[in-house]
N, C-alpha and C positions, 0 to 999 in steps of 0.2 A: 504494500500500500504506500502512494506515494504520502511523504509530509512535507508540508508546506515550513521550510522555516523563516523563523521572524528575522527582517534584515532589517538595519538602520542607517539613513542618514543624516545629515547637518541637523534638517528640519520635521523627518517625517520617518515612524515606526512601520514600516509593510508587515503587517501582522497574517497568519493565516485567515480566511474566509470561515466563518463561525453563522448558525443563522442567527443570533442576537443580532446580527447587521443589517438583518429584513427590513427595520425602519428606516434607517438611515437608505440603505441602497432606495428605498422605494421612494426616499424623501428626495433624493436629489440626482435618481437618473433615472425617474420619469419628468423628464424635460426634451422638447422637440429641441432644442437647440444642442442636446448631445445627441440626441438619438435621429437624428436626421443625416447622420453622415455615417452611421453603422449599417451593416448590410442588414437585409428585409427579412431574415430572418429572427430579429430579436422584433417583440412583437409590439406595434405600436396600434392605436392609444394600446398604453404601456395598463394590461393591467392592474385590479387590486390585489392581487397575489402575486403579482409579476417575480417579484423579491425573493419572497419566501419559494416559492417557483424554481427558480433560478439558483439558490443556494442548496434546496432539495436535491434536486437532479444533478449538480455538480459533486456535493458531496459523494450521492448514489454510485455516479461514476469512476470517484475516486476508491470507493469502498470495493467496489466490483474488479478493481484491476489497473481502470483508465491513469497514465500517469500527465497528471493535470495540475499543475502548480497556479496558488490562485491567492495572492496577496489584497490584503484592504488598507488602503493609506491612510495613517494618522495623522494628526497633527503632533507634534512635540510638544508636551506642557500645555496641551490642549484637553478638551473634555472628555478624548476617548472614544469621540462618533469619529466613525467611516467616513471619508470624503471623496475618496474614487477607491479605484480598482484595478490592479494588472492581472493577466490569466495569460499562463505559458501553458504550451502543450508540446513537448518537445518533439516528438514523434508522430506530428499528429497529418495523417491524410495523404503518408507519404512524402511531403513537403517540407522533410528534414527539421517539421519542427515551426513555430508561428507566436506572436503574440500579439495581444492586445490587450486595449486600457481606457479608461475614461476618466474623469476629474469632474468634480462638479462645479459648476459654472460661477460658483463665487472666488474657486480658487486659483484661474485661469489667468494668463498672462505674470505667473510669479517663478517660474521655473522648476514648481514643485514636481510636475512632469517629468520633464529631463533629469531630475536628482535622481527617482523614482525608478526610473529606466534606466539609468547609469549601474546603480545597485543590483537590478536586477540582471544587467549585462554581466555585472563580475560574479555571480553567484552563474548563470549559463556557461560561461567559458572555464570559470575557477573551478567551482565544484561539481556539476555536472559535467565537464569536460566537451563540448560540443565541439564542433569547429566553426558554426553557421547555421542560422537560422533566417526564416524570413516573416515578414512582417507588410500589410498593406494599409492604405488609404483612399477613403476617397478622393478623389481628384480635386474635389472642390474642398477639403479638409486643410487648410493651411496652417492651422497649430498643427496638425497630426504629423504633418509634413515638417516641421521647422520642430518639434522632437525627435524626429528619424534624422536629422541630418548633424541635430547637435551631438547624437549620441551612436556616430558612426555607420550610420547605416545606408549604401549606397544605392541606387534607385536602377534596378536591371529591367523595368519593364512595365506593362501594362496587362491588365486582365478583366474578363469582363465579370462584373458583382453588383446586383441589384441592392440598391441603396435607397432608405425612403423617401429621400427628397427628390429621386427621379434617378439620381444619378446613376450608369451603366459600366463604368469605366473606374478603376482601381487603380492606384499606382503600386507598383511590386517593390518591396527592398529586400535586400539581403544585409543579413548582420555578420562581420565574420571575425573571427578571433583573433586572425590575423591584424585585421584593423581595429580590434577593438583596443588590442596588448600594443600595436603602436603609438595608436591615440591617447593611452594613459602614461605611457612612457614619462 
């Protein structure tokens, strides 16, 4: 069974995915303004059990086998509530492996993101030992995009992925270890 461990930086504790986080996750990513640039399979209107939903079935999968690493961002010397979310899947779809993440929209434009993803780059190349992984966005996603590029991640392509605001088109990156261990050099 995989476990999630707790990683920390500067500003923010990535703790493991717990459902006590139901409220929070439900409180702050049911918002069109995150959820409009995730693919259409996360379901919108987002909804009342979307949370508890989503932490069930996650957990289920981990319990079952799935190795699914699924962090909740704290604040430091904060109240203890959830304020986004990273989920790795390292082997997941053939794809050598994928991640993603959201933030809730008060917390946006503070780099809490990029700290967030940096941590969880050294924990993929350090302790899990990967070589590379990849990671997508929407096209029209321009924070998601200026996180993938501060945190090494170079852009190999395009793919098609239905998104709820219309959009069709994905941008591809890859992450690689390579670049990740020269970039912290």
């Amino acid at each position: 069974m995989t476990i999630t461990p707790t990683l920390e930086t500067k500003r923010l504790i990535l703790r493991p995915l717990a459902l006590s986080d139901a409220p929070a996750i439900q409180r702050h990513f049911n918002n069109w303004n995150i959820i409009q640039h995730l693919a259409s399979v996360v379901p919108w209107p987002y909804p009342e059990d979307g949370a508890t939903t989503f932490i069930t079935r996650e957990l289920e999968r981990v319990a079952a086998g799935e190795e699914i690493y699924n962090w909740m961002l704290v604040l430091r010397g904060g109240d203890g509530e959830a304020i986004g979310n990273i989920r790795f899947r390292p082997r997941s779809d053939n794809t050598k492996g994928n991640r993603g993440f959201w933030l809730a929209e008060r917390y946006w434009n503070q780099g809490l993101m990029s700290e967030a993803v940096a941590e969880v780059n050294n924990f993929v190349f350090g302790v899990l030992g990967l070589e590379a992984f990849y990671v997508c966005n929407a096209v029209t996603n321009e924070a998601s995009r200026r996180v993938k590029q501060k945190t090494g991640a170079e852009l190999v392509g395009y793919i098609e992925l239905a998104h709820h605001n219309g959009q069709t088109l994905a941008e591809r990156w890859r992450v690689t270890r390579e670049q990740w261990l020269r970039r912290n050099r």
